[in-house]
N, C-alpha and C positions, 0 to 999 in steps of 0.2 A: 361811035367808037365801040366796036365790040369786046366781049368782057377778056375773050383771052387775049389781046392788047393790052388791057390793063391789067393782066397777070402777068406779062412780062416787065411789061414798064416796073411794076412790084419789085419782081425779084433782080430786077436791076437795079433799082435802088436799094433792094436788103431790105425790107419792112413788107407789112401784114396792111392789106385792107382796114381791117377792124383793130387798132391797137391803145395805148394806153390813153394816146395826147386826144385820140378823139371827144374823150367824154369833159364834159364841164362838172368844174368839182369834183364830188368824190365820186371813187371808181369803185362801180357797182361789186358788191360781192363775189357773184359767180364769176366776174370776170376774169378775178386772181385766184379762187377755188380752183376755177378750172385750167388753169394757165393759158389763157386765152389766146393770147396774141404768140406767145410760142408754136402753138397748136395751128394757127390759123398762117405763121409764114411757112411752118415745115410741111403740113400736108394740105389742109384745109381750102386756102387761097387754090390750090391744084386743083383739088375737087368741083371748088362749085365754080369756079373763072374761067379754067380751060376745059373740064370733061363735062361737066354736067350742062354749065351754061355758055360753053364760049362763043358762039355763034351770036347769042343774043346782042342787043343795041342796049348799051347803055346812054342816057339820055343828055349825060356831062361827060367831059374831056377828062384826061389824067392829068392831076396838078391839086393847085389849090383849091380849083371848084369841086373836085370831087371830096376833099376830108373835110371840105363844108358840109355838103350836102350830107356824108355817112355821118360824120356829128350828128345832123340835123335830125334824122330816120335814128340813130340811137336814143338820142335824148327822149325825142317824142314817142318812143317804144318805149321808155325806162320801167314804168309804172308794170308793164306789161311782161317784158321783162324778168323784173325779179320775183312778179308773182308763178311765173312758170316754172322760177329754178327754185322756188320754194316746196312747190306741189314734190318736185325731186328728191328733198331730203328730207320730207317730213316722215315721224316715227308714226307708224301705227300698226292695226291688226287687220289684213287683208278679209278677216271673215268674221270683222264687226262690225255692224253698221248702225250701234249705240254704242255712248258713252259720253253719261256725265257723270260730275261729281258735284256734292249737295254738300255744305259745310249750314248746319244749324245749331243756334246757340240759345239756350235754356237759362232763360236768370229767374231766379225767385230771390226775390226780395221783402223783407216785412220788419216789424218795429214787436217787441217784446219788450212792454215797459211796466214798473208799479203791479208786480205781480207776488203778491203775499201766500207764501206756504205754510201752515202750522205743523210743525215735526213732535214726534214724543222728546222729551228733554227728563233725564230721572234726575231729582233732588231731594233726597232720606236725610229726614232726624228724626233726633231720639235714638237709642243704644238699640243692642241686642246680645245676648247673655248665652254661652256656651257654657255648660258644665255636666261635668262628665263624676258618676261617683260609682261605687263597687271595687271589684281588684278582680285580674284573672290568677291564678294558679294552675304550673304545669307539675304534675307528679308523673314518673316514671318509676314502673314494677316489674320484678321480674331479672333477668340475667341472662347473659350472651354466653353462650358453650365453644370454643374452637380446638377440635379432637381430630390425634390424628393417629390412626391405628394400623397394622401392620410393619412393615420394616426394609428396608433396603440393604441388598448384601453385592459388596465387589467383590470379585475374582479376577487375582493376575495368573498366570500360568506361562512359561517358557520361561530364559534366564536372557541376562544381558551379559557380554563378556567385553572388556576391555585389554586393548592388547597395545604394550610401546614397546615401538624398533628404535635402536638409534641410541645416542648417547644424548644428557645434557646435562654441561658443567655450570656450575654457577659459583663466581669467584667475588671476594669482599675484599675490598682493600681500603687503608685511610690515607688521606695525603694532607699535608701543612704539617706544623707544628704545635707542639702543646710543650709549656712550659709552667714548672712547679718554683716557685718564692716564697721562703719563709722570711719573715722579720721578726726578731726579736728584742726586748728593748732592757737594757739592764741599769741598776743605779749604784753608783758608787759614791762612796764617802771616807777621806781622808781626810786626816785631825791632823792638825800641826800642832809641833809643841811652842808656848808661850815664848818661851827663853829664846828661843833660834829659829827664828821663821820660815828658814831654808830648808828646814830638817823635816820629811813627813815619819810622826808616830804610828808603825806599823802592827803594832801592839796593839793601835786603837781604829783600824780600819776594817771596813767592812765592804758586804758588796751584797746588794739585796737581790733578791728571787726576781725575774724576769715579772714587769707590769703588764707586758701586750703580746701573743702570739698571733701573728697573721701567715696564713698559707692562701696565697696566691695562683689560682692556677688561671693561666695563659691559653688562649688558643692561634695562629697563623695563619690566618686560609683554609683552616681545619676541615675535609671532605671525607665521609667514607662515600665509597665508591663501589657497586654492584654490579655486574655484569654477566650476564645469564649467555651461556656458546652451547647453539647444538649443533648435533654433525651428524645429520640423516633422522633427527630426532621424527616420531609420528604417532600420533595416536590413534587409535580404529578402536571403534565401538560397533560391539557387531549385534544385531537383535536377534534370538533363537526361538520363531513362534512364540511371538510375547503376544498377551491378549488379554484385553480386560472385559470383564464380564461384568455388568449391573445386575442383580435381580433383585425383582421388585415382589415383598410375597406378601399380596391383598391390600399393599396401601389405600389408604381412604387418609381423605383430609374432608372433617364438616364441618361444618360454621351451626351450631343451632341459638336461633334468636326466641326468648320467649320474654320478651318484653311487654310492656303496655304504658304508653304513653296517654294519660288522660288530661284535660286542661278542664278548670273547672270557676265558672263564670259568680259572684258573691256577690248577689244584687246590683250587679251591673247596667248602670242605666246613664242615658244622655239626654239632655235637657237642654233645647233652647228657647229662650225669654225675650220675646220682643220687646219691648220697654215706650212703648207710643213712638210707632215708627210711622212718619209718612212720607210717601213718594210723590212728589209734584212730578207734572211734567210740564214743560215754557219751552220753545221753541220757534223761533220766527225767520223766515228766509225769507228776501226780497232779490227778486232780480231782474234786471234793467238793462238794455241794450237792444241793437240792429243786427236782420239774421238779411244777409246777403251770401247770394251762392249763384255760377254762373258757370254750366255745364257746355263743352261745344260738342258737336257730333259731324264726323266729318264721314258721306258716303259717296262709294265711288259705285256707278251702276252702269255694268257694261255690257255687250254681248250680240245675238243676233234677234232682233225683235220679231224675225217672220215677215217681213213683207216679200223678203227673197232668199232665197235657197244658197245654201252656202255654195253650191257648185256655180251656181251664178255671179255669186263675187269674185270667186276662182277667177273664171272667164274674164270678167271685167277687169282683175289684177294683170291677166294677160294681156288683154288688149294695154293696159296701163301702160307692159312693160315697154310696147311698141313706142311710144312717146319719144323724141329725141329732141332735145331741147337746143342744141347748137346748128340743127338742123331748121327749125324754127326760126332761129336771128338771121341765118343766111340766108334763107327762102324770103322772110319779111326785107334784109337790106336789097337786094337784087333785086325783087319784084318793085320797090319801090324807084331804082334808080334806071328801070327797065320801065318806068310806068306802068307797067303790067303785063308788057308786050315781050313775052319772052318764046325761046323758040321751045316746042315740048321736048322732054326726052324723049329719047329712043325707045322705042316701043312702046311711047305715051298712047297713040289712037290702035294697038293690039287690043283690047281688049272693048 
């Protein structure tokens, strides 16, 4: 049965050579990376089934002997396979042809124990005696002069003239009330006669002088009131070449100091008295413990080491780039379901 037979039967049933159900277990990486089985019913299956290879002999029928068989050539390729689409997406430097990296770790470790230091330690007795005896004394001679000779003279010259146009009334008036109360207080005395109680003795009455004078004076809301009216009223002040003139004739202003300040020292003297003074020194440090420390160093050493010229990696990244990995699985499934026996392409024996 030749292959473009089995590219029809394919796309009459709607499905891909190579698709998902083929594999046992899980389904290899690239094969979902690459959307495989989409790839392989929309163009792929055309390529290698009816143009490339359709003439060739496939060595099984279409059906179920053949997604045995393409199981069979995927599985036992798997290994193969996923290392090809590896080499595809790994990261590197086309014009390096070193690179490690060295991670080394540094421990020092050791024991510091029962190890005795003697320090200076100060500890004084017995007194010590400051005393201070003499006096200073400050005398000041002499006297401060501050003289100030010559004279300063002003001159105004020109007149100043003040002139008012206009009227202005100014009027006072009071408003409320004020009111004046005098009280007066008077005492009288009438005598009745014995015999007739009805009868007053006017022979015998009197009337005394006033005890109390009060004048009262009142005010009601009591306001004076001012009120200043002008009518074009204005004042102008007019200046006529006014000018004031300073002169100064020889002023001097002098400070003279003739001072002396002397200070003067009356057996001045200072005295210190040790009094049996001694300084020990005691001092003892121990110290004890584990010195542990553990350094890592991490080197990454990469580059071209010189066995080949970077133009020749170039080349070889070239030739790399020629690599076609999907082209690889269909050449390996064919070939194998062809036994080997396939017909060449066109223009295979050209050359």
């Amino acid at each position: 049965m030749k292959f473009n037979e089995i590219f029809n039967d394919l796309q009459r049933d709607n499905r891909s050579l190579i698709r998902s159900e083929t594999f046992f277990g899980t389904i290899p990486t690239w094969f979902t990376n690459l959307n495989f089985e989409t790839l392989a019913q929309s163009s792929l299956d055309r390529y290698y089934l009816e143009q490339t290879y359709g003439d060739s002999e496939c060595v099984v029928e279409y059906g179920g002997a053949l997604d045995i068989t393409v199981t069979g050539i995927m599985e036992k390729n798997r290994y193969k396979f996923d290392n090809l689409y590896r080499t595809t997406i790994q990261d590197y430097n086309p014009i390096d042809n070193y690179d490690r990296t060295e991670e080394t770790d540094v421990i020092l470790s050791g024991n510091n124990s029962n190890t005795t230091i003697s320090e200076s330690t100060n500890v004084k007795t017995g007194s010590e005696t400051d005393n201070t005896t003499g006096s200073i004394s400050n005398t000041k001679t002499g006297s401060e002069t501050d003289n100030t000779t010559g004279s300063i003279a002003n001159t105004k010259s020109g007149n100043t003239e003040l002139a008012k146009t206009g009227t202005m009334l100014e009027e006072s008036m009071d408003s409320g009330t004020e009111t004046h109360t005098q009280n007066v207080n008077t005492e009288s005395t009438n005598q009745t006669r014995a015999f007739n109680s009805g009868l007053i003795d006017t022979a015998k009455s009197k009337t005394a002088t006033p005890t109390a004078n009060t004048d009262i004076l009142s005010f009601d809301n009591r306001k004076n009131l001012k009120s200043t009216g002008y009518n074009g009223y204005k004042e102008t002040e007019t200046y006529n070449d006014v000018s004031e003139i300073s002169n100064y004739d020889n002023l001097n202003h002098a400070i003279t100091h003739n001072v002396t300040d002397t200070s003067t020292y009356n057996n001045m003297k200072r005295e210190t008295t040790f009094n049996d003074v001694t300084d020990t020194n005691n001092q003892t440090s121990t110290a004890e413990g584990t010195v542990s420390n553990t350094t890592k160093t991490t080197s990454k050493i990469h580059g071209n080491i010189g066995v080949t010229t970077t133009a020749q990696m170039l080349e070889g990244e070239r030739e790399l780039s020629e690599f076609d990995f999907i082209d690889v699985v269909y050449r390996t499934v064919i070939g194998e379901l062809s036994c080997g026996f396939v017909v060449p392409e066109e223009g295979y024996y050209d050359n």
